[in-house]
C-alpha positions as CSV (number, residue, x, y, z in Angstrom):
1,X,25.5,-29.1,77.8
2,X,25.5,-30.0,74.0
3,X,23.0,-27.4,73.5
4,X,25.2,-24.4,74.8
5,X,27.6,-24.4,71.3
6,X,24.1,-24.1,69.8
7,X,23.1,-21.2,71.5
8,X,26.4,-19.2,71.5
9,X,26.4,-19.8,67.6
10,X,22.6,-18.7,67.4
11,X,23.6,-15.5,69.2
12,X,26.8,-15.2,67.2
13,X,25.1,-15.5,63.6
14,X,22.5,-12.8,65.0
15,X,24.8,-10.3,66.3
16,X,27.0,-10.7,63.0
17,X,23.1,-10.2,61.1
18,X,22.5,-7.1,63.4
19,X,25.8,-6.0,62.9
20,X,25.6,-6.4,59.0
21,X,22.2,-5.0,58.9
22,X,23.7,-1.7,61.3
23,X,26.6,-1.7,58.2
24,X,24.2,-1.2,55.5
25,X,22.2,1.1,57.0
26,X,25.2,3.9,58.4
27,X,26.6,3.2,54.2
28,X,23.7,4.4,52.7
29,X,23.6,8.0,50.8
30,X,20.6,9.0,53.2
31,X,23.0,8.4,56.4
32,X,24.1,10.6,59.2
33,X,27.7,10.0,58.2
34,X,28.0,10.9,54.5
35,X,25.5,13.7,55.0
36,X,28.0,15.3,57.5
37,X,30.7,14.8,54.9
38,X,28.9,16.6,52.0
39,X,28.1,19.4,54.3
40,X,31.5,19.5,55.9
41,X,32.9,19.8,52.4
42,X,29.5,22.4,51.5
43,X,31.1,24.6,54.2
44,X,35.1,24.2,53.8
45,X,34.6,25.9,49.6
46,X,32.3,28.9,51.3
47,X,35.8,29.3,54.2
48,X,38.0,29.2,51.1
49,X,36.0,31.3,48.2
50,X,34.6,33.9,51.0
51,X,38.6,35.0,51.5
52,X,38.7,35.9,47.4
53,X,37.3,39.7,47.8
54,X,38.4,39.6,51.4
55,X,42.1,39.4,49.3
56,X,41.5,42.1,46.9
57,X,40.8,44.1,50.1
58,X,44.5,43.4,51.6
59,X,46.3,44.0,47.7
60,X,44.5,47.4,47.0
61,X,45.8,48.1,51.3
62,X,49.1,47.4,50.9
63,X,49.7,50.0,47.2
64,X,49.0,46.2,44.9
65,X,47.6,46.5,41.9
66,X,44.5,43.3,41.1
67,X,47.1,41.5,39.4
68,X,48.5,40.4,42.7
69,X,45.0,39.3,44.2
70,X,45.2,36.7,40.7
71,X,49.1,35.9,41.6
72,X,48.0,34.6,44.9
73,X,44.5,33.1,43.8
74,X,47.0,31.0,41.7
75,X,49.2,30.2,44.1
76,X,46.7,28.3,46.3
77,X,46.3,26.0,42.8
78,X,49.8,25.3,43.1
79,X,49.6,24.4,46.8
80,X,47.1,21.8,45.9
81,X,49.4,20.3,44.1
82,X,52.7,19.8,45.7
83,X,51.2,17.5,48.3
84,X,49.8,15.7,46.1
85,X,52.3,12.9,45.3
86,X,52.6,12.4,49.0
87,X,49.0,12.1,50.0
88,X,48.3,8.1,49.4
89,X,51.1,7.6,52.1
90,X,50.0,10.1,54.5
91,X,46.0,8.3,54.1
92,X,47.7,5.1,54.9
93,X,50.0,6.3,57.8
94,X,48.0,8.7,60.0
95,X,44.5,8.2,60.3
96,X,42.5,10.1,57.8
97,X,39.7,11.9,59.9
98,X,43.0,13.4,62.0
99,X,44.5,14.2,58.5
100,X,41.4,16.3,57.9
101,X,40.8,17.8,61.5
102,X,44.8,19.0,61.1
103,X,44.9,19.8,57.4
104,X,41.7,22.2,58.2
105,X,43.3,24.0,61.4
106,X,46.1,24.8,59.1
107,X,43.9,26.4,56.2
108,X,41.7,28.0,58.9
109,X,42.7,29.4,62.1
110,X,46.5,28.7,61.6
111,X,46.6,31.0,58.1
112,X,43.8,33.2,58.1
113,X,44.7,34.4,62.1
114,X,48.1,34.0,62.3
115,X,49.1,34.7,58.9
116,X,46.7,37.4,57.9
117,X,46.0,39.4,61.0
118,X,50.2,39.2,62.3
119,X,51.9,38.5,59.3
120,X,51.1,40.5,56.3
121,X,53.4,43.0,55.6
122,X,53.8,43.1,51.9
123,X,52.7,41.5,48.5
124,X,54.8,39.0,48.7
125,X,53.7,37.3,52.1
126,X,50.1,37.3,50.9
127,X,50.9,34.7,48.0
128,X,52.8,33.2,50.0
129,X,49.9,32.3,52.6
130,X,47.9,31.2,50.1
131,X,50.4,28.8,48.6
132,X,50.3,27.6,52.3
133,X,46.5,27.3,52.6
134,X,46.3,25.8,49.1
135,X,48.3,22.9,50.7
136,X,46.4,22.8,53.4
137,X,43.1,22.4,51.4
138,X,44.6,20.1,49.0
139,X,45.6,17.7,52.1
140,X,41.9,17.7,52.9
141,X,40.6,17.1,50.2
142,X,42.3,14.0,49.5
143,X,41.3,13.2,52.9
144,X,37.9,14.0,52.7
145,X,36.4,13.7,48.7
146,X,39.2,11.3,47.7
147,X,39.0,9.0,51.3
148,X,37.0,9.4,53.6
149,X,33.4,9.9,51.6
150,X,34.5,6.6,49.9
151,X,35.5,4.6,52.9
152,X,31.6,5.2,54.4
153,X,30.1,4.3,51.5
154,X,29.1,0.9,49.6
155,X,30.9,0.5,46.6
156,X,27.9,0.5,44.1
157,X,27.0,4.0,45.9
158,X,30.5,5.5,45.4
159,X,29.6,6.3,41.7
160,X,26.7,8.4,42.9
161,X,28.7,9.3,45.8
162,X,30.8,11.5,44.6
163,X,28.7,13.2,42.1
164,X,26.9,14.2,45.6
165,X,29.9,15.3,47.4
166,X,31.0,17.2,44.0
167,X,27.9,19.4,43.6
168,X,28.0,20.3,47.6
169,X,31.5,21.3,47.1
170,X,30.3,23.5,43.2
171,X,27.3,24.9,45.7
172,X,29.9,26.1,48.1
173,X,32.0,28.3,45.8
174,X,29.7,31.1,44.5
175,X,28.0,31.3,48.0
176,X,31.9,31.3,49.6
177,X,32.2,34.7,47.3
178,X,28.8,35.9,47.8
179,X,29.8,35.9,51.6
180,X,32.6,37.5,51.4
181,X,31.2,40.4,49.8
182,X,28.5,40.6,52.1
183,X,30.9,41.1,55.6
184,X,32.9,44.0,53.4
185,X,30.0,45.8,53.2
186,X,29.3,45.3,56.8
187,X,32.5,45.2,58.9
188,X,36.3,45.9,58.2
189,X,38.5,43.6,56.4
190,X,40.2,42.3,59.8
191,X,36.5,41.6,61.0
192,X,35.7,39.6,58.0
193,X,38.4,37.5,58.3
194,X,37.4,36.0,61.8
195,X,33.9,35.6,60.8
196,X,34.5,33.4,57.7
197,X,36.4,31.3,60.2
198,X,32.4,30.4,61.2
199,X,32.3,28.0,58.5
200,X,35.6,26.4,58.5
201,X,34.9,25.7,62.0
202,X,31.5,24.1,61.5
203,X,33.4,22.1,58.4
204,X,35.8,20.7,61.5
205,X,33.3,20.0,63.8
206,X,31.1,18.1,61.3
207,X,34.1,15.8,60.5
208,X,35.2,15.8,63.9
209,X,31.8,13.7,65.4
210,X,31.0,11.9,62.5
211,X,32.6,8.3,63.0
212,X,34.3,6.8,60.4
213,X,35.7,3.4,59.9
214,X,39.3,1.9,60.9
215,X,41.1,0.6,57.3
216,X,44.0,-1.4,57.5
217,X,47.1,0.0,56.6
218,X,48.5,-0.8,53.1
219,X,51.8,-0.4,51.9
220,X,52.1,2.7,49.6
221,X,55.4,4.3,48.4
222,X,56.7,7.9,49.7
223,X,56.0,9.4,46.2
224,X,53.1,7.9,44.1
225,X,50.2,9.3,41.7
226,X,47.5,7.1,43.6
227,X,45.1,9.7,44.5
228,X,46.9,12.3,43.0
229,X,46.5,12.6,39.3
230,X,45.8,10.4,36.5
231,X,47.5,11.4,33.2
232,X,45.0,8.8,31.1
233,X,41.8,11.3,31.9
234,X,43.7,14.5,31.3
235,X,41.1,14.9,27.9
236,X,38.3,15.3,30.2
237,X,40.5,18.3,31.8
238,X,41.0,19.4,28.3
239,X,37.3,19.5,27.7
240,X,36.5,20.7,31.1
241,X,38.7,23.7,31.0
242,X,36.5,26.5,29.9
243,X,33.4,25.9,32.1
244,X,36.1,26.7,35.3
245,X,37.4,29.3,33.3
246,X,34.6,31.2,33.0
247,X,33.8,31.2,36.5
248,X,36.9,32.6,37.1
249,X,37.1,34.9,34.8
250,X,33.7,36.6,36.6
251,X,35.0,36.2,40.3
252,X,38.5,38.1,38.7
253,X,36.5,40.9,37.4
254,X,35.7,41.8,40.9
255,X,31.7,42.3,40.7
256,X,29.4,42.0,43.8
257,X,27.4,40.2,46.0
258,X,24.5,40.2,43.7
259,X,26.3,38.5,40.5
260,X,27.8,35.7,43.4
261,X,24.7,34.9,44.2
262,X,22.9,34.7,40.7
263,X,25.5,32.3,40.1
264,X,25.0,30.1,43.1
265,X,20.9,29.9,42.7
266,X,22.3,28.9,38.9
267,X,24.5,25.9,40.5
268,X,21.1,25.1,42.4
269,X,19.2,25.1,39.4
270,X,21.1,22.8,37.3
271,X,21.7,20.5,40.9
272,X,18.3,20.1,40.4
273,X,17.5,20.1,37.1
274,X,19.4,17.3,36.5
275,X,18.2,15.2,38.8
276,X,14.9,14.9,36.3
277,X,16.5,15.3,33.0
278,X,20.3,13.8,33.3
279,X,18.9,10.0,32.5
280,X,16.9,11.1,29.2
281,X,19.8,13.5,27.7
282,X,22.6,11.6,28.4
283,X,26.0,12.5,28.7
284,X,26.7,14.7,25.7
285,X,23.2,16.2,25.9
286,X,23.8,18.1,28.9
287,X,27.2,18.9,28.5
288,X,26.6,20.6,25.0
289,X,23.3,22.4,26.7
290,X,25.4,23.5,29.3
291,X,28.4,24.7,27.3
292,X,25.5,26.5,25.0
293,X,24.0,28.4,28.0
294,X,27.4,29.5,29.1
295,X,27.8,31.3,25.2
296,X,24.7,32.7,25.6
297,X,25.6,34.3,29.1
298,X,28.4,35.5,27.3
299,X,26.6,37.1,24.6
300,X,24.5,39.0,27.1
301,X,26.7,40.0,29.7
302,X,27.8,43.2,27.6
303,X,23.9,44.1,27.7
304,X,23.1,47.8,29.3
305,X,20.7,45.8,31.5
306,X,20.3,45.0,34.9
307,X,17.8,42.1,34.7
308,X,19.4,40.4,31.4
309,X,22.8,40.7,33.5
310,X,21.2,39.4,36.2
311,X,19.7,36.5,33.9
312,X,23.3,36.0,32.0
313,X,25.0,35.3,35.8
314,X,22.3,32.7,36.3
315,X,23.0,31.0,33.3
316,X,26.7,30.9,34.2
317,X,25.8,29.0,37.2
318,X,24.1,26.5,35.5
319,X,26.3,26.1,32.8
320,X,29.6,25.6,34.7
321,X,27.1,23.5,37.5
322,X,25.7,21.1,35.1
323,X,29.5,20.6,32.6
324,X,31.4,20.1,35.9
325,X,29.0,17.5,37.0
326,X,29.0,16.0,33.9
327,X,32.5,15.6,33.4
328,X,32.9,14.3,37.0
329,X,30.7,11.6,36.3
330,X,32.9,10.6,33.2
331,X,36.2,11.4,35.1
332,X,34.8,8.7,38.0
333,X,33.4,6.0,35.4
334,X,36.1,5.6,33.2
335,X,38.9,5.2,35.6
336,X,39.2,1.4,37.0
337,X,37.4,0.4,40.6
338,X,40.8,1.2,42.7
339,X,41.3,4.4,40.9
340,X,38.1,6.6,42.0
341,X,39.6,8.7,44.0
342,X,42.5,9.7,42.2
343,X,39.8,10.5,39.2
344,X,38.2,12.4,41.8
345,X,41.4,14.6,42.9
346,X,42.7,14.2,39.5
347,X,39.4,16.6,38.6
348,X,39.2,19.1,41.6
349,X,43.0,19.7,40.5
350,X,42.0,20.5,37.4
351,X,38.8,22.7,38.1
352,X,40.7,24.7,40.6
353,X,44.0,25.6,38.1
354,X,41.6,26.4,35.1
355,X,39.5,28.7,38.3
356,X,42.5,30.0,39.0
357,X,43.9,31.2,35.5
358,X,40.5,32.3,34.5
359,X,40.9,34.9,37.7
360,X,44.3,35.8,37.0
361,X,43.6,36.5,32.8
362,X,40.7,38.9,34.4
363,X,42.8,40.1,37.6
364,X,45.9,40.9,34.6
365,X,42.9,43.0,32.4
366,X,44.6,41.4,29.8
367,X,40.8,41.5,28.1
368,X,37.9,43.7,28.4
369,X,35.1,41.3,26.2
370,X,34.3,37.7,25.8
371,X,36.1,36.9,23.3
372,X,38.4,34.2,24.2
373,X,36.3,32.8,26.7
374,X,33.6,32.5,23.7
375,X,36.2,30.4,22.0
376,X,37.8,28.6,24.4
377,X,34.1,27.3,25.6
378,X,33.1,26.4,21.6
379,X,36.1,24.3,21.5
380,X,35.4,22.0,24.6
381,X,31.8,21.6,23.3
382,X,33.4,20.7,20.1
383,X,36.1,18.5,21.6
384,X,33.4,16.6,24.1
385,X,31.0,16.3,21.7
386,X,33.9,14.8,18.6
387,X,36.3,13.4,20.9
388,X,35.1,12.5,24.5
389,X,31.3,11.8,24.5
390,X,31.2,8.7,22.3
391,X,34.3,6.9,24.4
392,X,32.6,7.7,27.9
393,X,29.2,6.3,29.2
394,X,28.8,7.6,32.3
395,X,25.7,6.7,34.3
396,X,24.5,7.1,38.3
């Protein structure tokens, strides 16, 4: 009888060891469950960046000039943000993966069927959809990047993590553009719409069977900046600022499928470059190669060439890749342990407004050269370089 304690505690200690052992294995960067997310979030940027042209379409439809395509592009950067200071209650009082799953049926079916197909009847209610989708997307995004990729993961993997989930995300935007370039050519505006549906609905179902764990509710006020913003890294947005730019200043001017996709095997490139090369550059290396491959772009865009053109796009991608990721990395690492994921939303806000205004500048053909974008991408090298570099030390 004495021996039976024995037993139960023998059995106990080595389903709390399998259990443990199970743990480590589903937290891991090569798991099932953070794979899913990195995809999920891989698919939701090609849904969102894949409506762009498909925009453009509706404007020049209903008598709009491009300016109007960059008013409502900017309005979904404004819709990110007014959720925002709610967003650490709503993780802590609904559960996060329904957050996401609901958040993503607005920005997909409910907006782009609903709203598009039925609703659009002027100018006006096209900016105002986006606002709503940019709310949407915002909502799941904190529940996603900000949340959920950090709840499956160890904390000495978050670090890396992120910088993961990040670059699937950057993959996901000139592809999202290249795509919807690609059904114009192919089908009618109304058909393109329900097709880019196809990845917004492989982002939900991704989410939807991946299991996640069950936090315990904290306390969090209605209004609050956790994982929102945090003023203390805005330099890094200040820095930042012109790589985003750029990129949106080419998806404004309206180009092609070809330049889209020059730009996402670009993003690839320096994905993978800097898996061999980000440990013996550092920091400030790669961000002042980066920002210098960007100027050169610049310099040869205006070139009567197709393959230098071609080549220039390329270097784009890489550019804006490789100073995102970089800048990321130092957004993550410099803000304390409970603070990750309000680095991490702090600097998808930030990417998406300077996006946004880089479109509208172009959208406006307020300039027809490279100018300003030339500057504006000398002074964060300068900045980063002077100001930023030295106080960060960012490391995988």
């Amino acid at each position: 009888m004495a021996e039976r304690p024995l037993i139960a505690h023998h059995w106990a200690g080595a389903a709390s060891g399998v259990e443990m052992m199970s743990t480590q294995v589903h937290n891991r960067l090569s798991s099932s469950r953070f794979i899913n997310m990195c995809v999920a979030n891989w698919f939701l940027h090609i849904f969102i960046f894949a409506t762009v042209p498909l925009l453009a379409v509706l404007v020049e439809n209903l008598g709009g000039t491009p300016a109007w395509t960059g008013y409502a592009v900017l309005a979904f950067a404004v819709g990110m943000v007014i959720p925002g200071p709610f967003g650490a209650h709503l993780m802590e009082r609904r559960s996060r993966k329904e957050v996401f799953l609901k958040a993503a049926l607005v920005a997909g079916p409910v907006v782009t069927l609903l709203g598009y197909m039925f609703c659009v009847h002027n100018l006006e209610s096209i900016v105002a959809l986006q606002l709503l989708q940019g709310m949407a997307f915002g909502v799941a995004q904190t529940a996603l990047g900000t949340t959920l990729v950090n709840d499956i993961l160890q904390s000495k993997q978050r670090n890396r993590g992120d910088i993961i989930y990040g670059w699937a995300g950057r993959l996901g935007i000139p592809l999202g553009l290249f795509l919807g370039y690609v059904l114009l050519q192919v089908m009618t505006v109304d058909l393109a719409f329900w097709w880019t549906l196809v990845p917004c609905a492989l982002a939900f179902l991704l989410v939807a069977q991946t299991t996640v764990p069950v936090k315990a509710p904290v306390k969090v006020p209605l209004v609050t900046f956790d994982r929102f913003f945090l003023p203390s890294s805005m330099h890094l947005g200040l820095t930042m600022f012109a790589a985003p730019w750029v990129f949106g200043r080419m998806a404004g001017l309206m180009l092609n499928a070809w330049p889209c996709l020059c730009m996402a095997l670009g993003v690839l490139a320096a994905f993978l470059v800097q898996l061999f090369v980000r440990r013996r550059m550092g920091q400030r290396g790669i961000v002042s190669f980066a920002y210098l491959l960007i100027m050169l772009a610049l310099c040869m865009l205006p070139v009567n060439s197709f393959a230098v053109v071609s080549v220039a796009y390329g270097l784009l991608g890489f550019g804006v890749g490789a100073v995102s990721s970089r800048h990321l990395m130092d957004w993550v690492v410099s803000a304390q342990h409970c603070q990750r994921g309000t680095a991490q939303n702090t600097y998808i806000l930030t990417w998406r407004m300077a996006f946004s205004l880089g479109f509208l500048f172009s959208a406006c053909g307020v300039s027809d050269n490279f100018t300003v974008d030339f500057a504006l991408c000398a002074v964060g090298l300068a900045a980063y370089v002077l100001w930023v570099g030295p106080k960060t030390g960012g490391t995988e």
